[in-house]
C-alpha positions in Angstrom: 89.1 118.7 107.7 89.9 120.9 104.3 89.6 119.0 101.2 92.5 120.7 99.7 94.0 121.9 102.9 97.5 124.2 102.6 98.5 123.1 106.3 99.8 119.5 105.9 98.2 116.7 107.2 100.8 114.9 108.2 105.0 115.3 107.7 106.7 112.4 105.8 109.9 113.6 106.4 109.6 113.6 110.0 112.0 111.6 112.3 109.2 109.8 114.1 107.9 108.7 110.2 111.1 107.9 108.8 112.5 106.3 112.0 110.0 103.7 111.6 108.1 104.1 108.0 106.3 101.3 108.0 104.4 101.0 110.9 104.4 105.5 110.7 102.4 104.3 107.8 99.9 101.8 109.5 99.0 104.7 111.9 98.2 106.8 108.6 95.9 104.1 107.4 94.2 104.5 110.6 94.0 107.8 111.2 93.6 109.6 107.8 94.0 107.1 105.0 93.8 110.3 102.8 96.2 112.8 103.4 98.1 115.9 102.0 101.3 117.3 102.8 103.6 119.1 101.1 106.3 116.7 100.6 104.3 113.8 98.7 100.9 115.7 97.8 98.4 113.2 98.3 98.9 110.4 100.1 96.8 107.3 99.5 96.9 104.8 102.0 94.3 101.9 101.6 94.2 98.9 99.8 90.7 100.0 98.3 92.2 104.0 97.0 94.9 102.2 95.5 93.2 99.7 93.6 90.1 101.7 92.7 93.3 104.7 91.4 95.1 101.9 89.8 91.7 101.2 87.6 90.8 104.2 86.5 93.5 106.0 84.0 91.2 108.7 82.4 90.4 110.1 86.1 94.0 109.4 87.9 96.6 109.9 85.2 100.1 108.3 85.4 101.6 111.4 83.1 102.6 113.1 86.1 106.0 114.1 85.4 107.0 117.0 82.1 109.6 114.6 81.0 108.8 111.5 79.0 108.9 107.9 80.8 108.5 105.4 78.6 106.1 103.4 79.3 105.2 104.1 83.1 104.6 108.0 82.3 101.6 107.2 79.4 98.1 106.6 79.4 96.3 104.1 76.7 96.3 104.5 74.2 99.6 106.2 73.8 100.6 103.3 76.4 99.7 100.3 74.6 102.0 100.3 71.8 105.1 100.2 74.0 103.7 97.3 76.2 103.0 95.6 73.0 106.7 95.8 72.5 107.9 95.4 76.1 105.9 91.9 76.9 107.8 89.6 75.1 111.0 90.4 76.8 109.2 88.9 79.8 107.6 86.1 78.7 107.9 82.4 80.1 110.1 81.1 77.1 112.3 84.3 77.7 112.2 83.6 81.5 113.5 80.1 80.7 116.1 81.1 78.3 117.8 83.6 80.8 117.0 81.3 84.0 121.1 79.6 84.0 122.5 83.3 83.3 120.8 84.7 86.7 121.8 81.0 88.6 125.3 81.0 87.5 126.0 84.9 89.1 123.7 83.9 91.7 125.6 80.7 92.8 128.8 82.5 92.0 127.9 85.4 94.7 127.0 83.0 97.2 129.8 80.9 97.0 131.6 84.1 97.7 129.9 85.2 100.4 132.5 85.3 103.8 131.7 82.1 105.8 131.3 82.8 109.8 131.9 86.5 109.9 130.3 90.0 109.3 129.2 91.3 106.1 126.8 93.5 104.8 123.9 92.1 102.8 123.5 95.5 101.1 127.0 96.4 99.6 128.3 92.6 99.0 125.3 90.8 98.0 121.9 92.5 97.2 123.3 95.8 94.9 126.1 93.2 93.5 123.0 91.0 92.5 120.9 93.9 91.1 123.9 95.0 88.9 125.1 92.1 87.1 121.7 90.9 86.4 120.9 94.2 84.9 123.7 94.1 82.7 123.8 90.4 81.5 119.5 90.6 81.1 120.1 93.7 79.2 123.7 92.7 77.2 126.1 95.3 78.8 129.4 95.2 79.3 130.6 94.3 83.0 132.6 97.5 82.7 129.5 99.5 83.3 128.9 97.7 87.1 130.7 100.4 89.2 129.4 103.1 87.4 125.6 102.0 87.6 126.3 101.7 91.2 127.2 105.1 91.9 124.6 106.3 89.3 121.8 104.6 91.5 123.5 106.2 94.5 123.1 109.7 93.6 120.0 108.9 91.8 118.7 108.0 95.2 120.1 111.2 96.4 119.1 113.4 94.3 115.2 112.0 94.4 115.4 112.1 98.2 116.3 115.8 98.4 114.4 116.4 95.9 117.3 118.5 94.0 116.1 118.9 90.3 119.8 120.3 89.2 121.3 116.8 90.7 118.3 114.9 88.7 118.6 116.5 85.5 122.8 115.4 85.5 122.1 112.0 87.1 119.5 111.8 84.2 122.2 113.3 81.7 124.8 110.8 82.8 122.9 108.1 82.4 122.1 109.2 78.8 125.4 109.3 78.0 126.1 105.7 78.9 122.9 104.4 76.9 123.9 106.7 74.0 127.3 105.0 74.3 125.7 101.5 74.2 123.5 102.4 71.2 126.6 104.1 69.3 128.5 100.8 69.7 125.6 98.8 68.1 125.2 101.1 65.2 128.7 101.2 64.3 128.8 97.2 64.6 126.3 96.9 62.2 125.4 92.9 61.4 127.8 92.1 64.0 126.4 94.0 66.8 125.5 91.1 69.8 122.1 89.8 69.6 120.6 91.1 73.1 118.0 92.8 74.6 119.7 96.1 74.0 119.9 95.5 70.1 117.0 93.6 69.9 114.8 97.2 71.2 116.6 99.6 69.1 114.9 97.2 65.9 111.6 97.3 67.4 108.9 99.2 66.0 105.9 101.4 67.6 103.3 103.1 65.2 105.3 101.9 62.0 108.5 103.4 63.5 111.9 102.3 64.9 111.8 103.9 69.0 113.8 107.3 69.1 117.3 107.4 70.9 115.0 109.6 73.6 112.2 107.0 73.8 114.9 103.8 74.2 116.8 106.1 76.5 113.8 106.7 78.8 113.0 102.8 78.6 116.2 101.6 79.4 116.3 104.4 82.6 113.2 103.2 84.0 114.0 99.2 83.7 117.2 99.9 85.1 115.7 101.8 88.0 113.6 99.2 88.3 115.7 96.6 88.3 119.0 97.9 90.3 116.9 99.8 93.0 113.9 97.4 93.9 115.6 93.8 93.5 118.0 95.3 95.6 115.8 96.3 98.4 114.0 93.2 97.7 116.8 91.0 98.9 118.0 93.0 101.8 114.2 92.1 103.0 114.1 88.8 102.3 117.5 87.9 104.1 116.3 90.2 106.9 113.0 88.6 107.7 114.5 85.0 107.2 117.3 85.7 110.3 114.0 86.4 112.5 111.9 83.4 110.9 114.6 80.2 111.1 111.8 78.2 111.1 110.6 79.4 108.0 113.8 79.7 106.4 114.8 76.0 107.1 111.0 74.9 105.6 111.9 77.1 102.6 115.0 75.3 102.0 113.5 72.0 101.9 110.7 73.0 100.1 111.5 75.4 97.0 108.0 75.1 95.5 106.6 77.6 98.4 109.4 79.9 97.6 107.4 82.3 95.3 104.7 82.9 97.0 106.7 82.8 100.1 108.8 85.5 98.7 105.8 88.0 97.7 104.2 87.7 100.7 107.4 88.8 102.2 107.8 91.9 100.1 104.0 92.4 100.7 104.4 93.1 104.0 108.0 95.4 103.9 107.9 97.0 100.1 110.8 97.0 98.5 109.3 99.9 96.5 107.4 102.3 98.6 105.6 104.5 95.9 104.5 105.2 92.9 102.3 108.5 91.3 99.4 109.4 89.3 98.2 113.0 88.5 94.1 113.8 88.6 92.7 114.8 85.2 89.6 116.1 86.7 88.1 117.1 90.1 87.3 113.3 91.9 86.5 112.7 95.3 88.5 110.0 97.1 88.1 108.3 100.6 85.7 111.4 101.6 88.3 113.9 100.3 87.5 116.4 97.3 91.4 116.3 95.5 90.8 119.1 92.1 92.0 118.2 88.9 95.8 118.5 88.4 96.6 117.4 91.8 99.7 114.7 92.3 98.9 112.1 94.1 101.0 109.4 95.7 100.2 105.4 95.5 102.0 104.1 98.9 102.4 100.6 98.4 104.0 100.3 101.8 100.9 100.5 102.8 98.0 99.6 100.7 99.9 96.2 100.9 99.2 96.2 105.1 95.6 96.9 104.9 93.9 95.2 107.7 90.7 95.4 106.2 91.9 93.2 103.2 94.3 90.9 104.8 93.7 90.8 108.5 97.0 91.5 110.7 99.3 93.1 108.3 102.7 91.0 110.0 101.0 87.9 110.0 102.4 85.4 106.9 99.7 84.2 104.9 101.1 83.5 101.5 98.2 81.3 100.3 95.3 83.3 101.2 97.0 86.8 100.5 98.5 86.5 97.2 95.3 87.6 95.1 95.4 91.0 96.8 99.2 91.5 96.5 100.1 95.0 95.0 103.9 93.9 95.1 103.8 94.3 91.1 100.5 96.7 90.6 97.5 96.1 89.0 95.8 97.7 86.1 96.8 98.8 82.9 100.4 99.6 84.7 101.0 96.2 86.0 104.6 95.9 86.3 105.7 94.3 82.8 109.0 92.9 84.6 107.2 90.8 87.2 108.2 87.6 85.7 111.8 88.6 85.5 111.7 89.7 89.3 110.2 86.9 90.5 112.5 84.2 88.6 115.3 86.4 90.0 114.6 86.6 93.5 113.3 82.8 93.1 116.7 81.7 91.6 118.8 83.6 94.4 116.8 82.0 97.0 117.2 79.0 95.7 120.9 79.0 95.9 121.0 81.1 99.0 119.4 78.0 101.0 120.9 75.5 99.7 124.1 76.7 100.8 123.4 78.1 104.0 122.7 76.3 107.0 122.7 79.4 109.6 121.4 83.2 108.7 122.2 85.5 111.5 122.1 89.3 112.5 125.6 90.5 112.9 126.7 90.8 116.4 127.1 94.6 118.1 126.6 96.2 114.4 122.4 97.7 114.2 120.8 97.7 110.3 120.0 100.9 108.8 116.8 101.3 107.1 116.5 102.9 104.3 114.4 105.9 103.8 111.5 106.8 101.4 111.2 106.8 98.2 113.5 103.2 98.7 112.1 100.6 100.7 114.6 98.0 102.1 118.0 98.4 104.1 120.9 100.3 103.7 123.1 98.9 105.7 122.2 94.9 107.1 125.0 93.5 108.7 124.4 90.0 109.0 126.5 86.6 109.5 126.2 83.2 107.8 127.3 79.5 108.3 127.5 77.6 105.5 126.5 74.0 104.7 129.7 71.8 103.9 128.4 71.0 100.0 127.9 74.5 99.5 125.6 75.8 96.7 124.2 72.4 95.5 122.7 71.9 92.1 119.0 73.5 92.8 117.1 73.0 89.6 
């Protein structure tokens, strides 16, 4: 086989791949765990390529776009003063502070979820979910929910068809909203709202306040982050709990498992398929010579099914497989946000089963999965029966 062969290996855009990604992927894994095409570059799909790309910055680069990302598109030690500032705004006292926000719009979308009949997970719960916890975390007005849903719609359109016009205004729109949201704070002056938002635009990297273009490029990738993977996230979780009752009804009667429950879950169907790195130098992976400049593409979906690390990929093993969860990365680009995703989907959970005693598919209505670079459903019909106290007090 060609090292740097011009003839794909493989086509991700097929129907047979995208008609069932995730197991299209297992295959992969199997049959050439290293793999170019031209839709994705190179594909890495084991555990061990990840991990060992993952550790080694100078050689696999995560500056693989032209335009600045802030942090996710730096290398230390350009990296390491923006994590420096980023960190805190994750930490366990700022967990705890925000943890009654993200319950009381998590008890108040359960409470009005429909009781007995059809609804989709995706459009009335998950994406409702994702957006007001983006706004309250970050201090925005509720004003801006509609339009950061259609934003992440054609944000996913544009990045699926690969359209760099529809990119470039989906990224100018969004500019205009955080330019907006910085405009209002400056004019506010002493009086602008202590948030997150105000609290960035005082913080300082190399003995500097962060440039509208730097907080803009920040606030784009937590936002993508945020709206798109905790999204997905939930659509999964809901999904795999209408085929696991049993499970579900131990997780409601036992909240402490819930977290590791939950990434074990999203360990075995990512909620975000991919990520990339760019080689700085000519580097030799899984028996494959890739030169230097070549993009390369991290597939959690599956790195996190490995059978060589955890044994059958399907089977739930929270305890024994939570060291060698990628869910959140690993390395120097371990996702910052972790803590805030996790007390999320904790606190969700939480009220979800407490108030629900039945979780079922949706009669004569089929889910649609959604299609790479999202993980997750677009369209999960489901039905629920729920318990006559309704969302108790879960604490």
């Amino acid at each position: 086989m060609a090292d740097n062969p011009r003839s794909p290996d493989w086509n991700p855009r097929a129907d047979e791949v995208l008609g069932d990604q995730i197991h299209a992927y297992d295959a992969m894994r199997a049959e050439c765990p290293v793999a170019w095409s031209d839709y994705q570059h190179w594909t890495l799909f084991r555990h061990g390529d990840v991990l060992r790309v993952l550790e080694d910055h100078q050689t696999f680069s995560s500056a693989a776009s032209s335009h600045l990302s802030v942090p996710n598109g730096m290398d230390p030690p350009e990296h390491t003063p923006y994590r420096q500032v980023i960190e805190p705004y994750f930490s366990p006292q700022a967990m705890s502070q925000f943890e009654p926000t993200c319950r009381d719009i998590a008890r108040n979308l359960v409470n009005n979820l429909p009781d007995g009949r059809p609804f989709d997970v995706v459009e009335e719960f998950s994406r409702a979910f994702a957006l007001q916890i983006q706004c309250a975390f970050m201090g925005w007005p509720d004003a801006l929910h509609e339009p950061l849903r259609e934003w992440v719609l054609k944000n996913h359109q544009a990045t699926l068809a690969r359209d760099r016009k529809a990119l470039a205004d989906v990224a100018h729109e969004f500019d205009g909203y955080i330019h907006d949201l910085l405009e209002t704070r400056r004019r506010a002056g002493a009086d602008a709202p202590r948030d997150v938002t105000t609290s960035l635009m005082e913080e300082t990297v190399n003995g500097r306040t962060m440039t509208d273009e730097e907080l803009t490029s920040l606030l784009r990738n937590w936002t993508v982050g945020e709206l798109g993977t905790i999204s997905s996230s939930v659509s999964i979780l809901l999904s795999y709990l209408a085929q696991h009752p049993d499970l579900r009804q131990s997780l409601a009667n036992d909240s402490v498992a819930l977290p590791d429950a939950i990434d074990e879950i999203l360990r075995m169907d990512a909620p975000l398929m991919s990520n990339r790195r760019i080689t700085t130098r000519n580097v030799e992976v899984g028996g494959r010579k890739i030169p230097a400049g070549e993009k390369i593409t991290i597939l959690w979906a599956s790195a996190n099914r490995d059978e060589s690390v955890f044994g059958d990929p399907d089977a739930f093993c929270p305890h024994k497989n939570r060291d060698h969860n990628l869910l959140y990365g690993a390395g120097v680009h371990v996702c910052p946000g972790a803590p805030l995703a996790r007390m999320e989907l904790r606190v969700l959970m939480e009220e979800f089963l407490s108030a629900v005693e039945t979780l079922e598919p949706a009669p004569d209505q089929q889910p649609e999965r959604a299609v790479f670079p999202t993980g997750g459903f677009s369209f999960l019909p489901m039905v629920i029966g729920k318990s006559q106290e309704g969302s108790r007090n879960v604490r």
